[in-house]
C-alpha positions in Angstrom: 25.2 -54.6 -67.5 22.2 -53.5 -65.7 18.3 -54.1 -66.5 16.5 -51.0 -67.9 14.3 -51.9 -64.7 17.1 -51.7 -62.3 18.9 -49.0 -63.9 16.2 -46.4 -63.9 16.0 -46.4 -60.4 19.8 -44.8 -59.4 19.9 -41.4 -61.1 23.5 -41.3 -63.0 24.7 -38.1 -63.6 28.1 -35.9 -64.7 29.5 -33.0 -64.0 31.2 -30.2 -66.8 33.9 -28.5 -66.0 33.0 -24.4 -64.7 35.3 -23.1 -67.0 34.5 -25.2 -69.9 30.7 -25.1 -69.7 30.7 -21.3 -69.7 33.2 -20.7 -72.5 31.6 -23.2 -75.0 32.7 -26.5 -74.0 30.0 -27.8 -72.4 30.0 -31.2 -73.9 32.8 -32.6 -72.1 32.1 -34.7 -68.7 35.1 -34.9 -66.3 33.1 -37.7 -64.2 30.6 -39.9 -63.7 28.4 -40.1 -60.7 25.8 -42.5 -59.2 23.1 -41.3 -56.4 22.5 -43.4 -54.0 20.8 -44.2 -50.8 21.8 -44.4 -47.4 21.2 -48.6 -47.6 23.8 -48.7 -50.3 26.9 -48.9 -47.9 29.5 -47.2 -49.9 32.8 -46.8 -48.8 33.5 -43.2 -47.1 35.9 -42.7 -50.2 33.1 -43.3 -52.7 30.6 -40.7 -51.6 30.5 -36.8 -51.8 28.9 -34.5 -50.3 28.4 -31.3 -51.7 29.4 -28.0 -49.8 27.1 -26.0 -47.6 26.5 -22.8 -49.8 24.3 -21.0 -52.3 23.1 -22.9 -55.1 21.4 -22.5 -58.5 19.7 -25.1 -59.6 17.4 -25.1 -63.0 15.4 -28.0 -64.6 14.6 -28.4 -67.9 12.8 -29.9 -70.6 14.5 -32.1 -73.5 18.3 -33.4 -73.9 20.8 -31.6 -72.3 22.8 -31.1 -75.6 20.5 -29.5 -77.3 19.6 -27.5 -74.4 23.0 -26.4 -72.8 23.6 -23.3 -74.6 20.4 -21.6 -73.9 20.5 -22.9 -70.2 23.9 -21.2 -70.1 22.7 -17.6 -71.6 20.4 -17.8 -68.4 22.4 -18.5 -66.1 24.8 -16.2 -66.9 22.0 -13.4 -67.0 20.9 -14.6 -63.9 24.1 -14.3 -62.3 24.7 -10.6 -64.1 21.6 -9.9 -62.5 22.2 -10.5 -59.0 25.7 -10.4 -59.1 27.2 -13.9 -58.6 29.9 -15.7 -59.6 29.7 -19.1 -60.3 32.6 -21.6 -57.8 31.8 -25.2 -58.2 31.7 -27.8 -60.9 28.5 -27.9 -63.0 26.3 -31.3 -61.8 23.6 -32.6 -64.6 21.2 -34.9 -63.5 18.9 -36.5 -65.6 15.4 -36.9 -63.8 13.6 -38.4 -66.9 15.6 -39.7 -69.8 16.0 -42.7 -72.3 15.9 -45.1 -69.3 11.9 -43.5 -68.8 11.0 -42.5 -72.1 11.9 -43.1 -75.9 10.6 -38.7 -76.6 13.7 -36.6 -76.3 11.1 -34.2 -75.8 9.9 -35.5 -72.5 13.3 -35.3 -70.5 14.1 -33.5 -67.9 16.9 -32.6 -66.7 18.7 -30.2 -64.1 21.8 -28.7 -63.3 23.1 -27.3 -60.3 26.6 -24.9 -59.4 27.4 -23.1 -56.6 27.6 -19.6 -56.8 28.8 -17.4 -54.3 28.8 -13.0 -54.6 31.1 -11.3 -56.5 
């Protein structure tokens, strides 16, 4: 469908369940999502903007699979730690996966909720 050329350069994403990624189901995506530019000329209904707030955001090295339930224990000690409760969706992005490299062990990715104080 797309050129590995072309495709690297929008970063495709998903986004878990809160709920599900911290009790253990972290494997499920409930979308899909594109980034774009602002010369893409989406329709209004096709873009979102995230909510003004306070984020967490973490990057990390390798897939997120294998990585998810480590990235989880320190969040949620994070969190514990400064007292924070997390209220959005989780967002995964990708910065450097198969589309960049054929070594799992060079991706990154990140991840990003809002939290706000309990």
């Amino acid at each position: 469908m797309f050129s590995k050329n072309k495709f690297s350069k929008k970063n495709v994403g998903w986004i878990v369940d809160k709920d599900d990624f911290f009790t253990g189901n972290h494997n499920v995506s409930i979308v899909f999502y594109s980034i774009y530019d602002n010369s893409s000329r989406l329709p209004k209904s096709a873009v979102y903007v995230q909510q003004e707030g306070l984020y967490i955001t973490i990057a990390f090295k390798g897939t997120y699979y294998e990585a998810a339930e480590r990235i989880i224990a320190r969040l949620q000690k994070f969190m514990k730690a400064n007292q924070l409760e997390p209220v959005s969706n989780i967002f995964v992005i990708p910065l450097k996966n198969h589309w960049l490299t054929d070594n799992t062990d060079e991706y990154i990715n990140k991840i990003i909720l809002q939290v706000k104080n309990k």
